[in-house]
C-alpha positions in Angstrom: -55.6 68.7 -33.1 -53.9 69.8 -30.1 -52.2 66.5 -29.1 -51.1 66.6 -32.8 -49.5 70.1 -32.4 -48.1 69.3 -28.7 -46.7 66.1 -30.4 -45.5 68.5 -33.5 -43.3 70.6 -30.8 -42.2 68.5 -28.9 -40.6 66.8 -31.9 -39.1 70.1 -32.9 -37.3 70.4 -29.3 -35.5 67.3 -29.4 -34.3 67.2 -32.8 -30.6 68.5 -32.9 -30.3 71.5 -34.8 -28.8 70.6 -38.0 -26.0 73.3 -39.6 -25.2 73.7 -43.5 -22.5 73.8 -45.1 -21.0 77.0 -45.4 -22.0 77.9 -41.9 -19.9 78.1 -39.2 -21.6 76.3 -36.1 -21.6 78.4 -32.9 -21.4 74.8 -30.5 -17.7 73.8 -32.1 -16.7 76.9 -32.0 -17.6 77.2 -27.8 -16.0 74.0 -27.9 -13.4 74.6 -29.3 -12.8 78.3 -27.1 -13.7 76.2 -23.9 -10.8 73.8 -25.0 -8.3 77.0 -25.7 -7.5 75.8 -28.9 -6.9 78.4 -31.5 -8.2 78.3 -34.9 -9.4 79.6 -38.4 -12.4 79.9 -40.0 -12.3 78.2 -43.9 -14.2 79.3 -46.8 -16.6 76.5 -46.1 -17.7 77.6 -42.8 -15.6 74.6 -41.6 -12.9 74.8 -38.4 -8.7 74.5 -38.9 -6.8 73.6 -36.2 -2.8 73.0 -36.4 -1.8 71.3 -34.0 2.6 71.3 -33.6 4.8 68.6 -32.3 7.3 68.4 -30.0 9.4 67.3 -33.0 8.5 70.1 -34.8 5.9 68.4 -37.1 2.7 70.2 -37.8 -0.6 69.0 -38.2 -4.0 70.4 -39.9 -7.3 68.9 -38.8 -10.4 70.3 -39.4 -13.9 69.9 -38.0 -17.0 69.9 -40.1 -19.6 72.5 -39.1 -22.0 70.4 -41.8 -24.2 67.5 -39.5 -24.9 64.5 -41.8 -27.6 62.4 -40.9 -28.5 59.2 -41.5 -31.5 57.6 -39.5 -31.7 58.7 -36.4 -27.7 59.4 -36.3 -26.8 63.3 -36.2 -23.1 63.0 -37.0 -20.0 65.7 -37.5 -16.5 64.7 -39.1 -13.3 65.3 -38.1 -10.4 65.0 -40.4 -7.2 65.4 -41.2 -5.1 64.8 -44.2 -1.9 62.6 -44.7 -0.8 62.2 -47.8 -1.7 63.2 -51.7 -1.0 61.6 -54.6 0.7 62.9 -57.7 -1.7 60.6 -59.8 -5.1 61.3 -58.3 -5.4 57.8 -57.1 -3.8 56.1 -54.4 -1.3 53.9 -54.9 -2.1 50.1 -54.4 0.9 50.0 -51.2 -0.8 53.1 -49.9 -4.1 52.0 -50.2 -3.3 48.9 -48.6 -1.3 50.3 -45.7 -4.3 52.5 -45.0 -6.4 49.9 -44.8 -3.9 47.8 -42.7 -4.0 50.8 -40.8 -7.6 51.1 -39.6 -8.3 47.8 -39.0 -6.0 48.5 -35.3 -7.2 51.9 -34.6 -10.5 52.1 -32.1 -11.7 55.5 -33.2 -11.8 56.5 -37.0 -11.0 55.2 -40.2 -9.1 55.9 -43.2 -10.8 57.5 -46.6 -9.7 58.7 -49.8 -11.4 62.4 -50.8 -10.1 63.4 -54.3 -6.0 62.8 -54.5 -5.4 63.0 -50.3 -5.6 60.1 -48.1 -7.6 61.8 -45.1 -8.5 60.0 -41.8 -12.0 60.9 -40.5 -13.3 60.6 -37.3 -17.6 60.6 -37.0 -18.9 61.6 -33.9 -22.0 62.5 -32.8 -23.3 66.3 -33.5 -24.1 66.9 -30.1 -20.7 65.4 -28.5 -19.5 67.4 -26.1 -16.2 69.4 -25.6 -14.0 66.1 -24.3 -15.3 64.0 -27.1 -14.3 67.2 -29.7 -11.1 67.0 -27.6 -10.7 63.3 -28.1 -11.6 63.6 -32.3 -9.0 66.1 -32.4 -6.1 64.4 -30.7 -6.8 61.1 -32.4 -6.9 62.3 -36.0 -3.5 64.8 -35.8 -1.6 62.4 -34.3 -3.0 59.4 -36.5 -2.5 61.4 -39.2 1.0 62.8 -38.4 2.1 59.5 -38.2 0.9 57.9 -41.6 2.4 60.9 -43.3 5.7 60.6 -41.4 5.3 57.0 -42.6 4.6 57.6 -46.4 6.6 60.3 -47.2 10.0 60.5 -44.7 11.1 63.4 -44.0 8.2 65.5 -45.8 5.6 67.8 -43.7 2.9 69.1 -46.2 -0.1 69.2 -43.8 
């Protein structure tokens, strides 16, 4: 019984804490302060950043304080949105650029939630502060650019 509860403990230790939505989660947010990055709290416990552009183009991407799992995999998303449609669905030449459009990219992918086109990054719940860091820059400037691309001129998010 006492290898059982030694085994019990020890199984507590190394699993990664898991957060729920709703809850803001204290290791993005030191993170995030270690990185000096300033940001906002939403309603879903979740983190904003805006990240601006030396052309004066803004960015929002956000950073899930919800861990997923699946497995053994303990994963966070980062995302940012690019474009919404009018219709709800994509359209078919937007859809398809999207897909063009992570088939190049090394870190990330492209996914439709509700009407916006929103690129998500999935890394690993414990990832440190450079790997956070990485997320980040890789989905505002992805993003940045697809919504430059599909709607010139325009700077919603």
């Amino acid at each position: 019984m006492r290898v059982l509860s030694s085994l019990i403990a020890v199984a507590v230790l190394v699993v990664p804490a898991v957060t729920f939505a709703g809850t803001p989660d204290p290791i993005v947010k030191a993170h995030l302060d270690a990185l000096e990055y300033q940001y906002e709290l939403t309603e879903q416990g979740d983190y904003k950043v805006v990240f601006k552009y030396e052309d004066e183009r803004t960015q929002l991407v956000f950073i899930g304080s919800a861990v997923e799992t699946y497995g053994e995999h303990h994963v966070r998303e980062v995302w940012a949105p690019a474009y919404k449609s009018a219709e709800g669905a994509l359209p078919p030449d937007v859809a398809n650029r999207l897909l063009e459009s992570s088939s190049d990219l090394k870190l990330g992918a492209w996914t439709k939630a509700d009407a916006y086109a929103v690129f998500v990054v999935k890394l690993p719940a414990d990832a440190g502060k450079d790997a956070l860091d990485d997320a980040l820059e890789v989905a505002g400037i992805t993003a940045d650019n697809m919504e430059s691309e599909l709607t010139p001129g325009k700077d919603e998010f």
